[in-house]
PDB file with SEQRES, HELIX, SHEET and CRYST1 records, atoms N, CA, C and O in Angstrom:
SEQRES   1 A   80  UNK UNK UNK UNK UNK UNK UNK UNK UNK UNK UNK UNK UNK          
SEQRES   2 A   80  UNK UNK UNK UNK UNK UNK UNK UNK UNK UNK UNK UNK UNK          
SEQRES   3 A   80  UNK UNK UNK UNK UNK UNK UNK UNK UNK UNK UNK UNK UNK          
SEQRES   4 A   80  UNK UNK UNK UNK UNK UNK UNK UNK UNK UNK UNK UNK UNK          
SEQRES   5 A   80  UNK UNK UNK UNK UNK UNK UNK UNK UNK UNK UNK UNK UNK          
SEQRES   6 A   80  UNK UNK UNK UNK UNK UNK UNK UNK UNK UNK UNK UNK UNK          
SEQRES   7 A   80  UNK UNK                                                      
HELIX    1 AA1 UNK A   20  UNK A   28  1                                   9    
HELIX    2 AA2 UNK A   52  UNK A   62  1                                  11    
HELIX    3 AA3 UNK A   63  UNK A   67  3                                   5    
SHEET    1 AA1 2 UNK A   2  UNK A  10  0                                        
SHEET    2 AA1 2 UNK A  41  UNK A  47 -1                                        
CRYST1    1.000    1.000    1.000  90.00  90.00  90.00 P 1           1          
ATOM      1  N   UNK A   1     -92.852  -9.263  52.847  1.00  0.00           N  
ATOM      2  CA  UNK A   1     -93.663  -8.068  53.027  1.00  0.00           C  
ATOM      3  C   UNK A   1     -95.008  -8.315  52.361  1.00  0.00           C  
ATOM      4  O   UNK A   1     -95.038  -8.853  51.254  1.00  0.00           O  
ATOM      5  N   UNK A   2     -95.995  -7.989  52.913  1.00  0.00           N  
ATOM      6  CA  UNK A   2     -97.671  -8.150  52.658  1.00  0.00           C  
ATOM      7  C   UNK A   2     -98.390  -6.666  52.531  1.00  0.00           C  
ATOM      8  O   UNK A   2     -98.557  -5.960  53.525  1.00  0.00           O  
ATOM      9  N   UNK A   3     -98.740  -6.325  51.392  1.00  0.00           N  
ATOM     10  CA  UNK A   3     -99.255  -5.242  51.143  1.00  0.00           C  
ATOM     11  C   UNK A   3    -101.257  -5.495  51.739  1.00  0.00           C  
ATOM     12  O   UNK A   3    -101.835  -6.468  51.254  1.00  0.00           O  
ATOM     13  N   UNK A   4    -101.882  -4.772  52.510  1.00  0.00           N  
ATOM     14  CA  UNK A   4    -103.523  -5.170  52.448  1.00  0.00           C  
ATOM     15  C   UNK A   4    -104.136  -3.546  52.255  1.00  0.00           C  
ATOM     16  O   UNK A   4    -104.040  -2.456  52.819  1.00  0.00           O  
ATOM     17  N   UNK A   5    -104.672  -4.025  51.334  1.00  0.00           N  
ATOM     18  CA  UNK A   5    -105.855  -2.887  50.637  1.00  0.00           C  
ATOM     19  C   UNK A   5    -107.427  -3.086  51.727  1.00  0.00           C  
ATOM     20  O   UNK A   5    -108.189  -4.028  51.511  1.00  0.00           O  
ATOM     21  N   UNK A   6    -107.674  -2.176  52.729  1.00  0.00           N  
ATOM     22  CA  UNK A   6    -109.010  -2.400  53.272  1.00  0.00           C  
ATOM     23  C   UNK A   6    -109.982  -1.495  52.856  1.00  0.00           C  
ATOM     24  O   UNK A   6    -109.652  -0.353  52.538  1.00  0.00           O  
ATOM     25  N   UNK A   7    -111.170  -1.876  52.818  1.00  0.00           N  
ATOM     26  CA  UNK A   7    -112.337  -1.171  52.609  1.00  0.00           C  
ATOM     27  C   UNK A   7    -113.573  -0.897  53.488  1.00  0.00           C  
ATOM     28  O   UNK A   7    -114.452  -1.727  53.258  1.00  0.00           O  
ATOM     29  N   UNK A   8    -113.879  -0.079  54.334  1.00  0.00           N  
ATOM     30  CA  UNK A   8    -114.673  -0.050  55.677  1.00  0.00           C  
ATOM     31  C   UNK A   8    -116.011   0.827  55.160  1.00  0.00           C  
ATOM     32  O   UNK A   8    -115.786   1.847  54.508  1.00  0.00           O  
ATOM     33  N   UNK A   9    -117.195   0.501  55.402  1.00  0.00           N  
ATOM     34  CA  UNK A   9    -118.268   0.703  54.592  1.00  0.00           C  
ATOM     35  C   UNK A   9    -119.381   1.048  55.856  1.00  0.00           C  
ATOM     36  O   UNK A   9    -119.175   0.323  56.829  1.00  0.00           O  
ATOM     37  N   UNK A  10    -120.274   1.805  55.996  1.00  0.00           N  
ATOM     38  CA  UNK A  10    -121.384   1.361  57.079  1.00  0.00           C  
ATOM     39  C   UNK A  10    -122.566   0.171  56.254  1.00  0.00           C  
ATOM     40  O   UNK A  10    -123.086   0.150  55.138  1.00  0.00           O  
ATOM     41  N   UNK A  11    -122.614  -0.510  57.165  1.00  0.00           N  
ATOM     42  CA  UNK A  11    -123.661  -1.823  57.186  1.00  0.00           C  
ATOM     43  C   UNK A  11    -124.755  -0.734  56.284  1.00  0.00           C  
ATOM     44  O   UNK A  11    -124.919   0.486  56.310  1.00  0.00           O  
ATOM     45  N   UNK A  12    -125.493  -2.056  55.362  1.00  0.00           N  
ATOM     46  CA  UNK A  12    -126.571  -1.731  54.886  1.00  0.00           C  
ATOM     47  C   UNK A  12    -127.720  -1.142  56.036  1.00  0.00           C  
ATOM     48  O   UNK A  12    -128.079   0.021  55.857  1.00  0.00           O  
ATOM     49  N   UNK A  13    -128.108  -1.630  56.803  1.00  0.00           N  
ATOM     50  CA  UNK A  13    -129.062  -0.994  57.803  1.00  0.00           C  
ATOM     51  C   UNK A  13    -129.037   0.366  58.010  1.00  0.00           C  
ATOM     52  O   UNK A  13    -129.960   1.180  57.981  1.00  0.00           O  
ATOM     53  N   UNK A  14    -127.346   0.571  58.317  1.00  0.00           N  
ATOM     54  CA  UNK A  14    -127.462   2.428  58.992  1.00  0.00           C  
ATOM     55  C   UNK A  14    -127.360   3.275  57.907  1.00  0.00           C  
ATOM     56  O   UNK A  14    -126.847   3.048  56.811  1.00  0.00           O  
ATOM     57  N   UNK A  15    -128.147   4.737  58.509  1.00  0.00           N  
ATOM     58  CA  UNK A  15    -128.173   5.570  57.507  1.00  0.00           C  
ATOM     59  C   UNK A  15    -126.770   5.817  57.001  1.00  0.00           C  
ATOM     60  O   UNK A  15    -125.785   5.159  57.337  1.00  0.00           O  
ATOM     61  N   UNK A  16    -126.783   6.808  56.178  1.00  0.00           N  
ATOM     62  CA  UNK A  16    -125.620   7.016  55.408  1.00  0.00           C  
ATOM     63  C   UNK A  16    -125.735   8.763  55.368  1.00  0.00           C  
ATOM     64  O   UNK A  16    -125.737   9.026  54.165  1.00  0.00           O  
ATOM     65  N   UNK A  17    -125.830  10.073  56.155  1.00  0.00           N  
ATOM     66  CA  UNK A  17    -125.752  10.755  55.825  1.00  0.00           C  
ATOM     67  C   UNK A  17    -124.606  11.435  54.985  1.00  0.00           C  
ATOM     68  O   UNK A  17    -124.876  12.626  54.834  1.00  0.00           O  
ATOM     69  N   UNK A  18    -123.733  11.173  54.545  1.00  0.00           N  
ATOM     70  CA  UNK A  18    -122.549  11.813  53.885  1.00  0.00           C  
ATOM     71  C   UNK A  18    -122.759  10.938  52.439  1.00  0.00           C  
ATOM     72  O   UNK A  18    -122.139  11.128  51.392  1.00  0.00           O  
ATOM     73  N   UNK A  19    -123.821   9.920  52.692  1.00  0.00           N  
ATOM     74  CA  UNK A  19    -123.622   9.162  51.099  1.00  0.00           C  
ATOM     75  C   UNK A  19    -125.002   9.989  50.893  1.00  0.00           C  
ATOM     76  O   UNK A  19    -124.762  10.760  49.964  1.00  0.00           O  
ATOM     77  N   UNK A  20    -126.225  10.168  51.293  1.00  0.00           N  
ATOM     78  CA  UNK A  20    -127.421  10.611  50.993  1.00  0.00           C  
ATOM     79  C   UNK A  20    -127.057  12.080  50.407  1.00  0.00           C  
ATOM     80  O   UNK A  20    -127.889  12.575  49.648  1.00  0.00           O  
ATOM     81  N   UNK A  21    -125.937  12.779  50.683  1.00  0.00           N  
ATOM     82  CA  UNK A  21    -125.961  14.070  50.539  1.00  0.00           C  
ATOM     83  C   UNK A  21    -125.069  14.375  49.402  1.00  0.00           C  
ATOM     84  O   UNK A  21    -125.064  15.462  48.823  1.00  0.00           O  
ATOM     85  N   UNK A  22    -124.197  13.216  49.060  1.00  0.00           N  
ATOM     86  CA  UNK A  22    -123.832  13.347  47.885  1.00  0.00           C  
ATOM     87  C   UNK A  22    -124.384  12.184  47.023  1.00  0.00           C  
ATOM     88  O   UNK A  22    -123.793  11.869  45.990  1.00  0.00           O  
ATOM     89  N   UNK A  23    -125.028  11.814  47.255  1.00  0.00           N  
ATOM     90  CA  UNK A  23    -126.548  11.607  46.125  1.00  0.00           C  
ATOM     91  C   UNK A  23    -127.337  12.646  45.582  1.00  0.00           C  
ATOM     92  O   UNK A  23    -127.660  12.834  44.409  1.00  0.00           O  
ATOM     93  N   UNK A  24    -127.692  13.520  46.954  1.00  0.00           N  
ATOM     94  CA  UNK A  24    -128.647  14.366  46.455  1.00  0.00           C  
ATOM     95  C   UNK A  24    -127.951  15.135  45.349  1.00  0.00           C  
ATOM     96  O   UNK A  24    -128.477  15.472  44.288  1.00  0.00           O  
ATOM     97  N   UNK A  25    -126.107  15.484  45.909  1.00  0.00           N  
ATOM     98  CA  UNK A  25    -125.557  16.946  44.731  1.00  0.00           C  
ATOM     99  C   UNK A  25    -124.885  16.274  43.555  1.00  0.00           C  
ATOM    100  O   UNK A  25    -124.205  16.870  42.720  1.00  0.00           O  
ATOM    101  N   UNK A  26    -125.206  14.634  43.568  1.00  0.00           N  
ATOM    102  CA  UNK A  26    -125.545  14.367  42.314  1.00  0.00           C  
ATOM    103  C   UNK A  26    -126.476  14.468  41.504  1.00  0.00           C  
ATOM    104  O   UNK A  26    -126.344  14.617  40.289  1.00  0.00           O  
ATOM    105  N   UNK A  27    -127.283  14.410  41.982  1.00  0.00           N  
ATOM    106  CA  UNK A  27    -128.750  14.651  41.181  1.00  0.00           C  
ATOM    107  C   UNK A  27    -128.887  15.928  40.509  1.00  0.00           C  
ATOM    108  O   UNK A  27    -129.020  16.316  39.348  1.00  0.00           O  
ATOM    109  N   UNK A  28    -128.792  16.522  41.858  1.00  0.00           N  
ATOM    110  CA  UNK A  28    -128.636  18.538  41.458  1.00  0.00           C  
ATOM    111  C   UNK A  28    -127.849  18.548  40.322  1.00  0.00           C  
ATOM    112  O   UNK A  28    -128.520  19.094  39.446  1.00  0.00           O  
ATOM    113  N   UNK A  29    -126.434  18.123  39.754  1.00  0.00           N  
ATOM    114  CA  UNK A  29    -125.784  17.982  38.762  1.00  0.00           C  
ATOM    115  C   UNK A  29    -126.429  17.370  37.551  1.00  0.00           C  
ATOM    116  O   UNK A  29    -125.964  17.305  36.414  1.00  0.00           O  
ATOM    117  N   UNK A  30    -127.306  17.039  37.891  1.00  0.00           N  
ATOM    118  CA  UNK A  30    -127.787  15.988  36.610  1.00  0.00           C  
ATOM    119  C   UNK A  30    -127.619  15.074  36.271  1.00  0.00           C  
ATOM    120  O   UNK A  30    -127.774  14.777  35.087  1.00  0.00           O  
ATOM    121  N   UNK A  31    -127.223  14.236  37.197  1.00  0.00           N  
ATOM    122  CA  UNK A  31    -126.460  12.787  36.776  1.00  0.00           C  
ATOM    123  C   UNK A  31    -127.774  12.006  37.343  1.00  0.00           C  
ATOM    124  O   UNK A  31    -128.188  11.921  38.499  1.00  0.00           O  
ATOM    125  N   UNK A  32    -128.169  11.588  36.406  1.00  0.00           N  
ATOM    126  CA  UNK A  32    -129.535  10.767  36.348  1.00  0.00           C  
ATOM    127  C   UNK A  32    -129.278   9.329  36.888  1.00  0.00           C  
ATOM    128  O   UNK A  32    -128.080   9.052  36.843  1.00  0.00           O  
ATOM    129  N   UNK A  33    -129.968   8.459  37.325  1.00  0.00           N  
ATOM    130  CA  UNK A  33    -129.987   6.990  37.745  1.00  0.00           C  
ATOM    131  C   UNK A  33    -129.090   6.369  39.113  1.00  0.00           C  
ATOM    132  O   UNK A  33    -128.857   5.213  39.469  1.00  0.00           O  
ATOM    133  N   UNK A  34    -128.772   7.496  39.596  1.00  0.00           N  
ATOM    134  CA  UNK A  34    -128.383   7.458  41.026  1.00  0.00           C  
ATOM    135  C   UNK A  34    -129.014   7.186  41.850  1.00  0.00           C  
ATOM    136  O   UNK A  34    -129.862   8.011  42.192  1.00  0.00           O  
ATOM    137  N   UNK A  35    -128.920   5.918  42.569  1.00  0.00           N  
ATOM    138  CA  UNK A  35    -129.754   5.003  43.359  1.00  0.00           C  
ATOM    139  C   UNK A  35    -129.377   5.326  44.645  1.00  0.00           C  
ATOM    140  O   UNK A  35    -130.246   5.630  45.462  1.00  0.00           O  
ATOM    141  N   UNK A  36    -128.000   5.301  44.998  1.00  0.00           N  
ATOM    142  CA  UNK A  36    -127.633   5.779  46.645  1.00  0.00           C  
ATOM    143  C   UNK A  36    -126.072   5.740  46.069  1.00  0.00           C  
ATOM    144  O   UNK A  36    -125.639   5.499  44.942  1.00  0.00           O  
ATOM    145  N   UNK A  37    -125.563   6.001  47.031  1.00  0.00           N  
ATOM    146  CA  UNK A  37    -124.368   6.106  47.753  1.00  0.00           C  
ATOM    147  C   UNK A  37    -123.980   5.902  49.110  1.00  0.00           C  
ATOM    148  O   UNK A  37    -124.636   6.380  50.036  1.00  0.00           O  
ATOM    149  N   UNK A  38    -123.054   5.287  49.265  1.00  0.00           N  
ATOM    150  CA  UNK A  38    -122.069   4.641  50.645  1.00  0.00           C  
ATOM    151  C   UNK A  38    -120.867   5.232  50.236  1.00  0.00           C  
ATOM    152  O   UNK A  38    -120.167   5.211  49.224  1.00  0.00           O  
ATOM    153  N   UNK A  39    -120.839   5.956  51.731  1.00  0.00           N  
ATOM    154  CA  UNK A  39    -119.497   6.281  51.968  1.00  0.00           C  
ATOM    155  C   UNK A  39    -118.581   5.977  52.883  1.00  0.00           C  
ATOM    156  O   UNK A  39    -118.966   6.136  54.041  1.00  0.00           O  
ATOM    157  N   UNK A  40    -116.899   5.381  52.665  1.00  0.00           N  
ATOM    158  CA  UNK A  40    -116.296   5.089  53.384  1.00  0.00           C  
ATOM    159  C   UNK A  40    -115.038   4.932  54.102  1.00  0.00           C  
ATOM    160  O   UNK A  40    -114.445   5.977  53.836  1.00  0.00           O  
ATOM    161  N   UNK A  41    -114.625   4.550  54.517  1.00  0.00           N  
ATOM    162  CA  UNK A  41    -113.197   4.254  54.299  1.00  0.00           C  
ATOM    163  C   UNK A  41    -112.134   3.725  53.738  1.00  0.00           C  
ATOM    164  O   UNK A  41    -112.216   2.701  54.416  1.00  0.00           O  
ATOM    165  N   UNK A  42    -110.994   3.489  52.939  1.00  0.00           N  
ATOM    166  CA  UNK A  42    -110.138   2.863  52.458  1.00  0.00           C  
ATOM    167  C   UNK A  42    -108.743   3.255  52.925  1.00  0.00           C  
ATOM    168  O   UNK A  42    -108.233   4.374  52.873  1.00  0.00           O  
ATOM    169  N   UNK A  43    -108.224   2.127  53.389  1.00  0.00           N  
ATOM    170  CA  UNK A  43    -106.603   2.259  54.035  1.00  0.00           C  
ATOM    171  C   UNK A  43    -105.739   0.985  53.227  1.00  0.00           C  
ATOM    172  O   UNK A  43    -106.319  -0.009  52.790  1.00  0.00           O  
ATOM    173  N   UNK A  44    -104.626   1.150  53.144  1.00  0.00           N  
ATOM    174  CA  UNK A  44    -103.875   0.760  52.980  1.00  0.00           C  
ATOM    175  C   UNK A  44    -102.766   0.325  54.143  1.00  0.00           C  
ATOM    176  O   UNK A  44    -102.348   1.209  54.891  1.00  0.00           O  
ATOM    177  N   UNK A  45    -102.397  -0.746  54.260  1.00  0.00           N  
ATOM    178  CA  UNK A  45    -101.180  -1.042  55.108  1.00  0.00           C  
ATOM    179  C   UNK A  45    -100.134  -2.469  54.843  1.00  0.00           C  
ATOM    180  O   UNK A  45    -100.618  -3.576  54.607  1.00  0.00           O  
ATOM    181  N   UNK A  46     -98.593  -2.203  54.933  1.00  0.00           N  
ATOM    182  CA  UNK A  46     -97.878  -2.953  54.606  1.00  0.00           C  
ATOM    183  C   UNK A  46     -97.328  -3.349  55.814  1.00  0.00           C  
ATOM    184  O   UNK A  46     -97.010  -2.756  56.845  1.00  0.00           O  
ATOM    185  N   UNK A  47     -97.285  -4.852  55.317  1.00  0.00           N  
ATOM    186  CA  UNK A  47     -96.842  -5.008  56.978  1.00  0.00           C  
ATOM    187  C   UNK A  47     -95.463  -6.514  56.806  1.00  0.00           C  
ATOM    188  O   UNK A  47     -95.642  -7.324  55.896  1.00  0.00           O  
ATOM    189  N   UNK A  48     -94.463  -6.649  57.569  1.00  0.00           N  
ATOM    190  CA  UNK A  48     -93.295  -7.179  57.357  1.00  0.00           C  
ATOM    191  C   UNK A  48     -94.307  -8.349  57.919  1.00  0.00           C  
ATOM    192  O   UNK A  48     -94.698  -8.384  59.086  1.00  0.00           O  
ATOM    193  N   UNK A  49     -94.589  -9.094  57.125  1.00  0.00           N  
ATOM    194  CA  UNK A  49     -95.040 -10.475  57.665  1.00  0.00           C  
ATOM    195  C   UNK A  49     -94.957 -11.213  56.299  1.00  0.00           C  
ATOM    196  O   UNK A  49     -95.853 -10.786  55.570  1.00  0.00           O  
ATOM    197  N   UNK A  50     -94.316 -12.025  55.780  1.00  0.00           N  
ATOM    198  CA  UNK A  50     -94.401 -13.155  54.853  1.00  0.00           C  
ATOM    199  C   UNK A  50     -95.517 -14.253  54.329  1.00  0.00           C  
ATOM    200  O   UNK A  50     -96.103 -14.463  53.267  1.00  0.00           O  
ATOM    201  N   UNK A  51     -95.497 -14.774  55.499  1.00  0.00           N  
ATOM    202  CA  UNK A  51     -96.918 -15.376  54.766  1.00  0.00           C  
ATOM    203  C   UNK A  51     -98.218 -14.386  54.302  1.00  0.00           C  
ATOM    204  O   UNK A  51     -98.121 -13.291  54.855  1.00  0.00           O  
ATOM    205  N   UNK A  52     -99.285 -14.485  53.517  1.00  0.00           N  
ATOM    206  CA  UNK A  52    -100.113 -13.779  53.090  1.00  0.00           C  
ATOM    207  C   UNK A  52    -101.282 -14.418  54.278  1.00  0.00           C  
ATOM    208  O   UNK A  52    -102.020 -13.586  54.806  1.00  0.00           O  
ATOM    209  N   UNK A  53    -101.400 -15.611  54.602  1.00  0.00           N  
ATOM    210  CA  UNK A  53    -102.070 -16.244  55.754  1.00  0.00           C  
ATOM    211  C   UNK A  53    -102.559 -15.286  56.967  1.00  0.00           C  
ATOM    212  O   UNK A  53    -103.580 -14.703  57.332  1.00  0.00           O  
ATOM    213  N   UNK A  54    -101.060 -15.497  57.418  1.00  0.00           N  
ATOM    214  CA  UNK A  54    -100.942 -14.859  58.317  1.00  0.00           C  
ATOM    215  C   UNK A  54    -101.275 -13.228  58.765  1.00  0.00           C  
ATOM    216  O   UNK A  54    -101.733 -12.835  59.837  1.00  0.00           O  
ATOM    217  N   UNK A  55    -100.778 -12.219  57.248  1.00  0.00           N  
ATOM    218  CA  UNK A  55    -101.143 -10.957  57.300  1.00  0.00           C  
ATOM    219  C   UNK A  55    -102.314 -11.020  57.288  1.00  0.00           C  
ATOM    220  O   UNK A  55    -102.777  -9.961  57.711  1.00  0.00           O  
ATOM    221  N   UNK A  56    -103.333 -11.969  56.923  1.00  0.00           N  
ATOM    222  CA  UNK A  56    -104.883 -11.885  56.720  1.00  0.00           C  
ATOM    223  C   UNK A  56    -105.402 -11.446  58.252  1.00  0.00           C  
ATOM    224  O   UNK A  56    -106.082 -10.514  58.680  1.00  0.00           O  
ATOM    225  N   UNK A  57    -104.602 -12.818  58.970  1.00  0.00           N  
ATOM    226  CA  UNK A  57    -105.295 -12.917  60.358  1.00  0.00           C  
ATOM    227  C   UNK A  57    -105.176 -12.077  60.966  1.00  0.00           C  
ATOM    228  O   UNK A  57    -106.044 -11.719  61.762  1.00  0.00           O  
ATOM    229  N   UNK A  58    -103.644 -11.252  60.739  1.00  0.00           N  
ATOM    230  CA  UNK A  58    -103.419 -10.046  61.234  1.00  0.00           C  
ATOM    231  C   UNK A  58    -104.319  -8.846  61.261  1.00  0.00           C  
ATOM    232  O   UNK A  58    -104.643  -8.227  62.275  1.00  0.00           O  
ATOM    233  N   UNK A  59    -104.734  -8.554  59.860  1.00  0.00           N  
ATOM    234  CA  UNK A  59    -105.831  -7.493  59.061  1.00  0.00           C  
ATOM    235  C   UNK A  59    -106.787  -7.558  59.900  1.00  0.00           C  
ATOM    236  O   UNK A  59    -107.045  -6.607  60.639  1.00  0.00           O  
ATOM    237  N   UNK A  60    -107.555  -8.844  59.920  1.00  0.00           N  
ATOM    238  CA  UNK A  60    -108.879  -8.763  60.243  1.00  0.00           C  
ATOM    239  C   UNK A  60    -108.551  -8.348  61.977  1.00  0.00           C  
ATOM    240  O   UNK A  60    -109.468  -7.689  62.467  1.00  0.00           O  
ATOM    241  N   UNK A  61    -107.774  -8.548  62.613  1.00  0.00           N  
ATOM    242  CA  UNK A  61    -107.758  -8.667  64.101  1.00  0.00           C  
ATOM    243  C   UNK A  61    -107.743  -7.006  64.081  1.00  0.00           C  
ATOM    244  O   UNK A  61    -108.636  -6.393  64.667  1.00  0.00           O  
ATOM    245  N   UNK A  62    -106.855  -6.426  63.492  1.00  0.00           N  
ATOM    246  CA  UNK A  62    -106.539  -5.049  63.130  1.00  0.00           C  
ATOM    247  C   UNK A  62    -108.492  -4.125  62.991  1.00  0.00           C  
ATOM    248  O   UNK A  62    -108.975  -3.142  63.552  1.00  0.00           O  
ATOM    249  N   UNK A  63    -109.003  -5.063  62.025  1.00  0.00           N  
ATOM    250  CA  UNK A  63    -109.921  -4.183  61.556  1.00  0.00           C  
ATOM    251  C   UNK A  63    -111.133  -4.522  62.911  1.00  0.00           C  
ATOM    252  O   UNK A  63    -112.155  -3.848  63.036  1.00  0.00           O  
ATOM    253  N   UNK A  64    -110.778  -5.641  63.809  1.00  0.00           N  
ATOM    254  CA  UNK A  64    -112.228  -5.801  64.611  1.00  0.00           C  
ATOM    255  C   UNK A  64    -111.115  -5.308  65.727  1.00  0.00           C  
ATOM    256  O   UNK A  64    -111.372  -6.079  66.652  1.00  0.00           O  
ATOM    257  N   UNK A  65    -110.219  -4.618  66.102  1.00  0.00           N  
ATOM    258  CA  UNK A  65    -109.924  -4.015  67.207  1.00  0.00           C  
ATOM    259  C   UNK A  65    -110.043  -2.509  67.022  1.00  0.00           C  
ATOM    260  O   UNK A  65    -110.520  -1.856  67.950  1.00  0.00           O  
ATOM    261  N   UNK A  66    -109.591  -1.802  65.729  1.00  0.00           N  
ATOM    262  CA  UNK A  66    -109.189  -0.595  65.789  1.00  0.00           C  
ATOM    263  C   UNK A  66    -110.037   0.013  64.524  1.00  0.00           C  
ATOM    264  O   UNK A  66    -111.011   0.755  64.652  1.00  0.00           O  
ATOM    265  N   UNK A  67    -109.634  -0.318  63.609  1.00  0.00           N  
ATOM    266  CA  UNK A  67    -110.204   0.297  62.238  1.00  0.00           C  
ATOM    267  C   UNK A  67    -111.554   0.403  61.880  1.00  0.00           C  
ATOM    268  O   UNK A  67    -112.114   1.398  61.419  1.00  0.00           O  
ATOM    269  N   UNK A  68    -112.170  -1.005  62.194  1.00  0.00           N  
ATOM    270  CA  UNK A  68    -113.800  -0.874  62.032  1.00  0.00           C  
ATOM    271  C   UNK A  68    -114.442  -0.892  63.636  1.00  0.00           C  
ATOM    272  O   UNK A  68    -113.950  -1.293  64.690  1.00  0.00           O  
ATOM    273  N   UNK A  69    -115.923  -0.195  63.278  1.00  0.00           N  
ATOM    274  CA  UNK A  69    -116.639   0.341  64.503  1.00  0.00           C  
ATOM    275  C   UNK A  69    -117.612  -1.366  64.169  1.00  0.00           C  
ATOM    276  O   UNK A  69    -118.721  -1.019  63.763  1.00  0.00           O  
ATOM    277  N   UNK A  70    -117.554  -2.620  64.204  1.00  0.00           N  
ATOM    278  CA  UNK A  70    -118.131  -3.538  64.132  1.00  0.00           C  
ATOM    279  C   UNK A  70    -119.696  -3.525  64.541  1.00  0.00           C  
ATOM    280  O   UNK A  70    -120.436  -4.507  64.600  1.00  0.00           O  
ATOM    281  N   UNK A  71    -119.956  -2.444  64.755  1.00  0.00           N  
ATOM    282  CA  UNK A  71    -121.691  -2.689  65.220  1.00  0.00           C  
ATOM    283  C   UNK A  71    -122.338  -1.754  64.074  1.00  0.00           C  
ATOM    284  O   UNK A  71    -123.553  -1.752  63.875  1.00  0.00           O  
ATOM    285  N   UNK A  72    -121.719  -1.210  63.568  1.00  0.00           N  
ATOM    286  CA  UNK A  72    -122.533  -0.333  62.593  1.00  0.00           C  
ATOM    287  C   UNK A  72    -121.554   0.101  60.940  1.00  0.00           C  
ATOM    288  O   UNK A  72    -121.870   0.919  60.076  1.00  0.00           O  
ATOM    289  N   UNK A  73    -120.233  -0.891  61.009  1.00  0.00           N  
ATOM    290  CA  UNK A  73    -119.573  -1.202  59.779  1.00  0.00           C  
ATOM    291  C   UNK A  73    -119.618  -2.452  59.199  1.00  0.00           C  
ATOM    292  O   UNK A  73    -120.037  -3.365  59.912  1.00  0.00           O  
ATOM    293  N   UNK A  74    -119.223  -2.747  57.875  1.00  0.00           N  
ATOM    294  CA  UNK A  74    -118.711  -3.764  57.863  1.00  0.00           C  
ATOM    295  C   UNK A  74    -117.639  -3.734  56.730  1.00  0.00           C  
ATOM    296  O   UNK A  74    -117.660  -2.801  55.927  1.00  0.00           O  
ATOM    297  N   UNK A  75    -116.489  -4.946  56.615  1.00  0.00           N  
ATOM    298  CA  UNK A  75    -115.186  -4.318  56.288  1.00  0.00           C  
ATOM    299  C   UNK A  75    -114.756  -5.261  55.381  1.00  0.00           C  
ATOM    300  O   UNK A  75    -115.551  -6.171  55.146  1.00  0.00           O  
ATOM    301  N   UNK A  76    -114.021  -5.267  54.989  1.00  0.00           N  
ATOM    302  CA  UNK A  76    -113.396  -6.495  53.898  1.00  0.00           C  
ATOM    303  C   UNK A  76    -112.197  -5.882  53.723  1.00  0.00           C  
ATOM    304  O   UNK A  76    -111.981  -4.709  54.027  1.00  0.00           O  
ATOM    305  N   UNK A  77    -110.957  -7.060  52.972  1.00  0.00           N  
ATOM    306  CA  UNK A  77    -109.428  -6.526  52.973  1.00  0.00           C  
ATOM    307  C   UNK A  77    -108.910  -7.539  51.763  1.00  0.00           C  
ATOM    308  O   UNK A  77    -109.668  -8.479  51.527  1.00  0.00           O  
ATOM    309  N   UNK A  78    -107.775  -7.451  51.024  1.00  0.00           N  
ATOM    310  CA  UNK A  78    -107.069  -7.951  50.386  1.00  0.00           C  
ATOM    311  C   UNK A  78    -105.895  -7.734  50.266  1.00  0.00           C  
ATOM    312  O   UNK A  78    -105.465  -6.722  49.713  1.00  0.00           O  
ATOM    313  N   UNK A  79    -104.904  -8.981  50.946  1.00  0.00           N  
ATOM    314  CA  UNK A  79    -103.588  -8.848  51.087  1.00  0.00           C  
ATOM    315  C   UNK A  79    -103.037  -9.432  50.102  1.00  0.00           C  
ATOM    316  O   UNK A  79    -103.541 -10.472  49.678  1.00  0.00           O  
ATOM    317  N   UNK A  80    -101.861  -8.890  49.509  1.00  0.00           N  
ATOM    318  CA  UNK A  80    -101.243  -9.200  48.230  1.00  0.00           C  
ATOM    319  C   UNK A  80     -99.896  -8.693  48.516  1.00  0.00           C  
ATOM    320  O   UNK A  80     -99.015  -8.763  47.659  1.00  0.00           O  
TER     321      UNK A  80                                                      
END                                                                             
């Protein structure tokens, strides 16, 4: 069994309205030195596959078919 922790982010290029807006009601709070915010996704999935190799290849096929929007995300994973 292969546990993978993913993390799905929008690409530096695209805006970020849901990170800009809780930037801003950080600020409003007072929390000083807040540069930006990205907001995103994080999933978890276990999957009956043994090798850790293999769940990788799995992940990523997972994240460029279904999970990530590849033209305007980008994603990273760690299977353990």
């Amino acid at each position: 069994m292969q546990h993978a922790q993913i993390y799905i982010t929008p690409k530096k290029d695209i805006l970020d309205p849901q990170g800009k807006a809780i930037a801003d009601a950080l600020a409003a709070l007072g929390f000083e030195g807040v540069q930006g915010v990205r907001v995103g996704k994080y999933l978890e999935v276990d999957l009956a596959i043994e090798s850790p190799e293999q769940a990788g290849r799995v992940v990523d096929e997972m994240c460029r078919k279904l999970l990530a929007n590849t033209i305007i995300e980008s994603y990273r994973f760690d299977v353990k």
